[in-house]
C-alpha positions in Angstrom: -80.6 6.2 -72.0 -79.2 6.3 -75.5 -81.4 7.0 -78.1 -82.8 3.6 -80.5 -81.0 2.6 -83.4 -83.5 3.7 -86.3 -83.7 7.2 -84.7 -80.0 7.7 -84.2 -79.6 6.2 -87.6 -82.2 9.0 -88.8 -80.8 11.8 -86.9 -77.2 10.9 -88.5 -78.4 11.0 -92.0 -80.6 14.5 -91.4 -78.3 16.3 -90.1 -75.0 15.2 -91.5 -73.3 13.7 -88.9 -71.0 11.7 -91.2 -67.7 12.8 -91.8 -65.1 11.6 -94.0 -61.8 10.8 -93.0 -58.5 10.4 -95.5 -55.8 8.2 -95.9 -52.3 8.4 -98.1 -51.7 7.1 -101.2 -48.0 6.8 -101.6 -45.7 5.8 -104.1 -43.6 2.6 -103.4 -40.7 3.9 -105.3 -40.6 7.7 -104.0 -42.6 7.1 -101.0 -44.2 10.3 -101.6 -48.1 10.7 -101.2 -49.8 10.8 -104.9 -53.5 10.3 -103.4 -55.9 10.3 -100.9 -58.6 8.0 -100.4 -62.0 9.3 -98.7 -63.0 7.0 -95.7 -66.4 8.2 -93.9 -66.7 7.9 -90.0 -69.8 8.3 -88.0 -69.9 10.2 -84.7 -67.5 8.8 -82.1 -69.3 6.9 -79.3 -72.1 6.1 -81.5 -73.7 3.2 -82.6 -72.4 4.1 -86.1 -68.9 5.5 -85.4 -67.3 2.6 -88.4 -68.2 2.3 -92.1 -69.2 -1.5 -91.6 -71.8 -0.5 -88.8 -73.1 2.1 -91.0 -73.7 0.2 -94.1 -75.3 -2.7 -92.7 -77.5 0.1 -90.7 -78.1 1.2 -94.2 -78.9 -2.3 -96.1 -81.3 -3.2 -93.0 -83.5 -0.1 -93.4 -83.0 0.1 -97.4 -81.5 2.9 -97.3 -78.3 1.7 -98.9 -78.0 4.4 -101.7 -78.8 7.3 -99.8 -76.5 6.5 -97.6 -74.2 6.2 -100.4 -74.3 9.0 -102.0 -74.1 11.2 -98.4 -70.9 9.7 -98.0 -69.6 10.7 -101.3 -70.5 13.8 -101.1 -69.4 14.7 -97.8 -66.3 13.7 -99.4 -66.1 15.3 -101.8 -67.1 18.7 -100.3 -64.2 18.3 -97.8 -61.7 17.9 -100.6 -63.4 21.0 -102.2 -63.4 22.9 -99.0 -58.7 22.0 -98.3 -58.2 22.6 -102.0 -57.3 19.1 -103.2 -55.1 19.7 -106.3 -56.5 18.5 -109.7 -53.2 16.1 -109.6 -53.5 14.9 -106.6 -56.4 11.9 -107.2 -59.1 11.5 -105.1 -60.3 7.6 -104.6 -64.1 7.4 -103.8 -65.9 4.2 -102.4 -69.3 3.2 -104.5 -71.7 0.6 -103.6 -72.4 -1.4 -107.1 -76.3 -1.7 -105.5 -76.4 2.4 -105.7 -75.0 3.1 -109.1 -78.7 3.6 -110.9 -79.9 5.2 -107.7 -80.0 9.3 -108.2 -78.5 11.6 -105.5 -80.7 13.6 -103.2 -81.5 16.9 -105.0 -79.8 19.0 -102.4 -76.2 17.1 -103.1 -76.1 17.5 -107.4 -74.5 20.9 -106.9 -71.7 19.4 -104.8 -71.1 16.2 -107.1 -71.1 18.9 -110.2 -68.3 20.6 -108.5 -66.3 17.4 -107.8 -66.6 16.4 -111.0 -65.3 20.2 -112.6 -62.7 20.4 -110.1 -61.9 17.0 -108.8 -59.7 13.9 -110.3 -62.0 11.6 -108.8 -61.2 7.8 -109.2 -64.6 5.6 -108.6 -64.0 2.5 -106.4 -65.4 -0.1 -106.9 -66.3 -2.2 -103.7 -66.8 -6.0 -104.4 -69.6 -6.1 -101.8 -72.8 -7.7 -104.4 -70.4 -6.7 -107.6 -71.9 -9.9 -109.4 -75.7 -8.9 -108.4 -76.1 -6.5 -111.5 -73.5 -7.1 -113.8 -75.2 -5.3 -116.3 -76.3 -2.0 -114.2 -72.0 -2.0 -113.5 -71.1 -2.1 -116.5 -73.5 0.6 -117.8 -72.2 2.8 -114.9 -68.4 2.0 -115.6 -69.3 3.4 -119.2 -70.6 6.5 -117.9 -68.0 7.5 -115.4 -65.3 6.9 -117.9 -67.2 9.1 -120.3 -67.2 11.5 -117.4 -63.6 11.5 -116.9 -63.3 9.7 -114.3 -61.0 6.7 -113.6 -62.2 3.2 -112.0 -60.7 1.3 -109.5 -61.4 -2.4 -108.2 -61.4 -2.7 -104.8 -60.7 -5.4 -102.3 -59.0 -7.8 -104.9 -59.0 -11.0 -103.6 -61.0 -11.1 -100.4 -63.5 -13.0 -102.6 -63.6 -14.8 -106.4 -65.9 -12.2 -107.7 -63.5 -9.8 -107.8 -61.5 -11.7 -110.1 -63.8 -12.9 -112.8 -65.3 -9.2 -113.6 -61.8 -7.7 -113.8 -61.2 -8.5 -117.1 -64.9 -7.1 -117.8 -64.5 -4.0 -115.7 -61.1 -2.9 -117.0 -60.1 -1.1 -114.2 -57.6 1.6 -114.2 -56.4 1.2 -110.6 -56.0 -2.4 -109.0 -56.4 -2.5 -105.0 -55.0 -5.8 -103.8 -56.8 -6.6 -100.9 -55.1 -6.4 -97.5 -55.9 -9.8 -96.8 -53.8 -10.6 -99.4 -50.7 -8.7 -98.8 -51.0 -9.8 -94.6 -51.3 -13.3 -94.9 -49.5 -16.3 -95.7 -48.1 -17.1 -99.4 -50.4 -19.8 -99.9 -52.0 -20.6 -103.4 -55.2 -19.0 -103.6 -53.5 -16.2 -102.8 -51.0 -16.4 -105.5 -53.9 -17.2 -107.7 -54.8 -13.6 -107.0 -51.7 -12.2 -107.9 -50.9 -13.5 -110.8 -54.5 -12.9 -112.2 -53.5 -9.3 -111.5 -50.2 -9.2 -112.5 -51.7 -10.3 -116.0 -54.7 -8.4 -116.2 -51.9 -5.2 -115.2 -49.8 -6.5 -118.3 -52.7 -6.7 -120.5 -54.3 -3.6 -119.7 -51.3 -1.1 -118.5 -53.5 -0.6 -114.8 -51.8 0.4 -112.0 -51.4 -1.7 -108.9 -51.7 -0.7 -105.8 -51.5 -3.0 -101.9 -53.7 -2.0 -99.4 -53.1 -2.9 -95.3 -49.5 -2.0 -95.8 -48.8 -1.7 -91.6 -45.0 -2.9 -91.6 -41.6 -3.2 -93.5 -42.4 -6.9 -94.7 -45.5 -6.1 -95.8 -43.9 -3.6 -97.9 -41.9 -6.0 -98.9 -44.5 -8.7 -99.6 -46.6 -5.6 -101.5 -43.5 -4.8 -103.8 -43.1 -8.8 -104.4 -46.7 -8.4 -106.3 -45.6 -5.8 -108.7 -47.6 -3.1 -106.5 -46.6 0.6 -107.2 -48.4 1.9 -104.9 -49.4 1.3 -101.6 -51.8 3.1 -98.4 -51.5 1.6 -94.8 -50.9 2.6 -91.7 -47.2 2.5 -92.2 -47.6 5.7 -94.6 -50.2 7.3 -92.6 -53.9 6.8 -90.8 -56.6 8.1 -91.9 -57.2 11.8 -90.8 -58.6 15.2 -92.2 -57.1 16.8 -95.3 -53.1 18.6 -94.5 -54.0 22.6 -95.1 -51.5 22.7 -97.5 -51.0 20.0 -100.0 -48.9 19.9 -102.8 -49.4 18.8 -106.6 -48.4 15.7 -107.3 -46.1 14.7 -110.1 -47.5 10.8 -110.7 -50.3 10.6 -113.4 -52.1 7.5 -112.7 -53.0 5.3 -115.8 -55.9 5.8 -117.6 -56.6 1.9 -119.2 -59.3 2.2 -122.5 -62.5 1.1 -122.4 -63.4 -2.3 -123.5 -64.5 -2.0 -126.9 -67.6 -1.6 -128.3 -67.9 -3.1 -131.8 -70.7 -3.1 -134.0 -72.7 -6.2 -135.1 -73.3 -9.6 -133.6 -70.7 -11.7 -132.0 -70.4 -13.7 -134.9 -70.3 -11.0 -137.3 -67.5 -9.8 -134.6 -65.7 -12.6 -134.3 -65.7 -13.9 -137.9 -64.1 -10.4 -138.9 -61.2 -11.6 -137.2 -60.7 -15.1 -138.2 -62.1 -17.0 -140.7 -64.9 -19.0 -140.0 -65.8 -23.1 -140.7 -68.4 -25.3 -141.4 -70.0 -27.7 -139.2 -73.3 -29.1 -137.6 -75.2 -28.5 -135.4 -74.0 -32.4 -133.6 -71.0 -30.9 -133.8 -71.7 -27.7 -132.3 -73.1 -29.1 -128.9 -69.7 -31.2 -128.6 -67.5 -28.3 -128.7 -70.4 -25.9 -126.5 -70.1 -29.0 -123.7 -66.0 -28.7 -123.9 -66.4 -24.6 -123.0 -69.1 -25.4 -120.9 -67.4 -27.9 -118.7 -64.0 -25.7 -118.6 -66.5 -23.3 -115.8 -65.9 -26.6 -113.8 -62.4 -27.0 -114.3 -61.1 -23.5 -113.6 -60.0 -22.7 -109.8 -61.9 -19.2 -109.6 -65.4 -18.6 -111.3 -66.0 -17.4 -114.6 -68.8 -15.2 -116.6 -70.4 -18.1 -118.8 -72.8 -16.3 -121.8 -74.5 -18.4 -124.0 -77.6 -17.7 -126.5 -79.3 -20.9 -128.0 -81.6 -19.3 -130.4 -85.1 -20.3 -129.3 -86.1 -20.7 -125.7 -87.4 -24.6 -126.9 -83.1 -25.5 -127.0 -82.9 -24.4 -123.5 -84.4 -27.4 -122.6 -84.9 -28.9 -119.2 -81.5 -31.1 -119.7 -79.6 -27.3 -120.8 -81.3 -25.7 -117.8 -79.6 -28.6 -114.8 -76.3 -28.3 -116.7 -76.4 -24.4 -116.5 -77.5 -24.4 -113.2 -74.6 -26.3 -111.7 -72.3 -24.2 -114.1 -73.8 -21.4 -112.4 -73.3 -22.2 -108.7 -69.6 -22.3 -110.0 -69.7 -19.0 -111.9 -70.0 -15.2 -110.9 -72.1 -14.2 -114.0 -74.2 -17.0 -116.0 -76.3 -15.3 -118.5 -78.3 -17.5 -121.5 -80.3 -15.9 -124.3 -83.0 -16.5 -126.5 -85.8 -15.8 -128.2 -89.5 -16.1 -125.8 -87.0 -16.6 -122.5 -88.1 -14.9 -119.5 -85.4 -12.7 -117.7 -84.8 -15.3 -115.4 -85.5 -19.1 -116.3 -83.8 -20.5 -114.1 -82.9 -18.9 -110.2 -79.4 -17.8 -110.5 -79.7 -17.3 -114.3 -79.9 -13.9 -115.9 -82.1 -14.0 -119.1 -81.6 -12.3 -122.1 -84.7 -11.9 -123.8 -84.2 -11.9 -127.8 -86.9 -10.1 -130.1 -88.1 -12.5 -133.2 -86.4 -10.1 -135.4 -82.9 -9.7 -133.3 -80.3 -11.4 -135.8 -78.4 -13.1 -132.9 -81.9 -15.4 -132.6 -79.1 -16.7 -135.6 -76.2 -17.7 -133.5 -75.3 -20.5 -131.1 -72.8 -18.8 -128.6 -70.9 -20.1 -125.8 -68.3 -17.6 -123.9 -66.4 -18.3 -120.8 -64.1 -15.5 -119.5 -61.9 -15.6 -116.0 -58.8 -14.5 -115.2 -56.8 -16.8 -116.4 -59.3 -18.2 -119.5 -60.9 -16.8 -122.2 -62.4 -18.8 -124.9 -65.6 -18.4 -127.4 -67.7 -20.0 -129.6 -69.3 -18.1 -132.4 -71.5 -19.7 -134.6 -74.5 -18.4 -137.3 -77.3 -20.9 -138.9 -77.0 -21.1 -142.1 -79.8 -24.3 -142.3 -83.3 -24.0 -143.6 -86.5 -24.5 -141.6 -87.3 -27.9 -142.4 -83.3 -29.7 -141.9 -82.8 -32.2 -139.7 -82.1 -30.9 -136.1 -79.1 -32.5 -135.9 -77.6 -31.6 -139.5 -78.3 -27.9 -139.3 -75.0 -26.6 -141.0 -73.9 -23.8 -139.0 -70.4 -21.4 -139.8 -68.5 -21.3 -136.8 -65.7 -19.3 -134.9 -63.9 -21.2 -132.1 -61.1 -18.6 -130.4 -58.9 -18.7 -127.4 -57.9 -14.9 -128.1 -58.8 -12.9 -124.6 -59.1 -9.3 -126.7 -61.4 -10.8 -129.5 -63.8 -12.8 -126.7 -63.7 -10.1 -124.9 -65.1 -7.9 -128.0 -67.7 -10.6 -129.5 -69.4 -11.0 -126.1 -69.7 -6.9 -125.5 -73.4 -7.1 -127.8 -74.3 -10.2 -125.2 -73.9 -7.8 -122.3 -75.1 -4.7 -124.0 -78.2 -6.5 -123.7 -78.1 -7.1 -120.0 -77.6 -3.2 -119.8 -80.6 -0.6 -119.1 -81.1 1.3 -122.6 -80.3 4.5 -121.0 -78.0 3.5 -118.0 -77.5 6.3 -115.2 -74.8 6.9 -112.8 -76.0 10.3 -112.0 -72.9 11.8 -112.1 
């Protein structure tokens, strides 16, 4: 009689059962491999034997980031252990749930290692990549401050993916197999041309997973990939013995910047601002606002509205449809809670936080970016309604992109950890 699923689970994770197994990364113009990436397999014949069975072992009994992080480094110390050249990078799967979770003490001499000896290249899985946008984005800091490069997983297999690309600024793009096997249809174009821009913008590298045959070769080359892993370059299987320095450098894409002051001080650097009111204001906040609806994958929508009284019960049924469109729906305010409404992140603003100043609407996907900076210049006892307010309204992806980084800082943990 086979032994129950908690106690084989148990004995796997004691005694380090798990192995990791390692696939090519090849270049589509030389063919030649420029990468591994670490897969982990449990014991054949067991109840765990594939990632997927594994992982959803590991949600169920909440140990998720354990689990994790025994993967990684069972990884890492077989790439340690065959002499993986410093050229030669090594991709790493990360569950987004794990990234403020600390290692086991027994595994921080193995991860020091990696990181001193290692070009290790994070990935990103887009399993729950939306749940803690700001806990990502915190960790994507620290591993680039590390060294280390990021790469997006599983493009395409859902719209998440997508709408925290422009956020994560990945250095390595992995279009999702699903993508590169199926039919041309237009969602799936969708997903290429999102990444052929955010590659343009940014200078990331490509690369097309599930590549099993000529024509998907083919296919993976027709979507500007440059690099590719599949079974038609190789299964995964231990480290060669000897393996050879590799001549490709993989981009390294910069950080989003991190500018100082409010978005409106940000924005209004950049491009001179006008006057309006505050009438005026909610026109032009319900024409961003209603672009979440019209786009054909989900955005991140950040707005602050000054006091928590503005985000008033008609604000909170319009946000909450625009969220069960979005991927990231975030409002702020001064005396909100950190979550007003379900499916809305709060941003709770001190009395004395100068954005408690500024009306702010941003919407950023793929294919949009647009945002509306604007600071109070009224006195307590105007007219609602008349409240003259300076106002920036841009289009430009870099400077939305810029302006909204002090929204998100303030979804991030003051001292974020990656553990690394």
């Amino acid at each position: 009689m086979g032994r129950a699923p908690d106690a084989e689970f148990d004995a796997l994770m004691s005694r380090g059962s798990l192995y990791p197994v390692f696939q090519p990364i090849v270049s589509l113009d030389s063919g030649g491999t420029v990468g591994y990436e670490a897969l982990i397999r449990g014991p054949s014949g067991s109840a765990f034997a594939t990632p997927d069975e594994l992982f959803r072992e590991g949600a169920r009994a909440g140990r998720l980031a354990e689990l994790d992080w025994i993967c990684r480094a069972a990884s890492c110390r077989a790439a340690l252990m065959a002499g993986l050249p410093n050229t030669v990078p090594l991709f790493l799967n990360a569950e987004p749930a794990t990234f403020r979770t600390p290692p086991p003490a027994q595994l921080m001499d193995t991860f020091q290692a990696a990181s001193d000896q290692l070009q290790v290249v994070v990935e990103i899985t887009e399993r729950k990549l939306g749940s803690d946008p700001g806990g990502l984005l915190a960790a994507v800091l620290r591993l680039r401050e590390a060294g280390m490069r990021i790469a997006l997983d599983d493009v395409g297999a859902t719209t998440t993916s997508l709408a925290m690309m422009p956020l994560i600024s990945p250095d390595v793009i992995k279009i999702d197999r699903g993508v590169v096997q199926g039919p041309i249809t237009p969602t799936a174009s969708a997903v290429v041309n999102a990444v052929l821009a955010e590659a343009e913008r940014t200078g990331a590298a490509v690369l097309a997973e599930g590549i099993e045959t000529p024509r998907h070769l083919t296919i993976a080359r027709s979507m500007g990939a440059t690099l590719g892993q599949g079974w038609l370059f190789g299964r995964p299987e231990p480290l060669p013995h000897d393996i050879a320095a590799a001549e490709f450098a993989l981009p390294r894409v910069p950080a989003p910047e991190l500018p100082e002051g409010t978005p409106y001080e940000i924005a209004s650097r950049h491009q001179q601002a006008a006057r309006t009111t505050k009438e005026v204001l909610r026109w032009l906040s319900r024409h961003l606002e209603n672009k979440c609806l019209d786009l054909t994958e989900p955005a991140v929508l950040l707005a602050a509205f000054q006091q928590a009284r503005h985000f008033d019960d008609a604000a909170r049924t319009r946000y909450t449809e625009l969220a069960g469109r979005g991927v990231l729906t975030a409002v702020y305010a001064a005396g909100l809670t950190a979550e007003p409404v379900v499916g809305i992140r709060g941003g709770p603003l001190e009395s004395g936080d100068p954005m408690t100043r500024e009306w702010i609407v941003v919407v950023l996907g793929a294919h949009f970016a647009a945002g509306l900076f604007a600071y109070d210049q009224g006195r307590d006892d105007d007219d609602e309604d008349s409240r003259a307010f300076d106002y920036v309204l841009t289009y430009d992806r870099r400077l939305v992109t810029a302006a909204a980084q002090p929204l998100l800082q303030r979804l991030l943990p003051t001292e974020p950890e990656t553990f690394w």
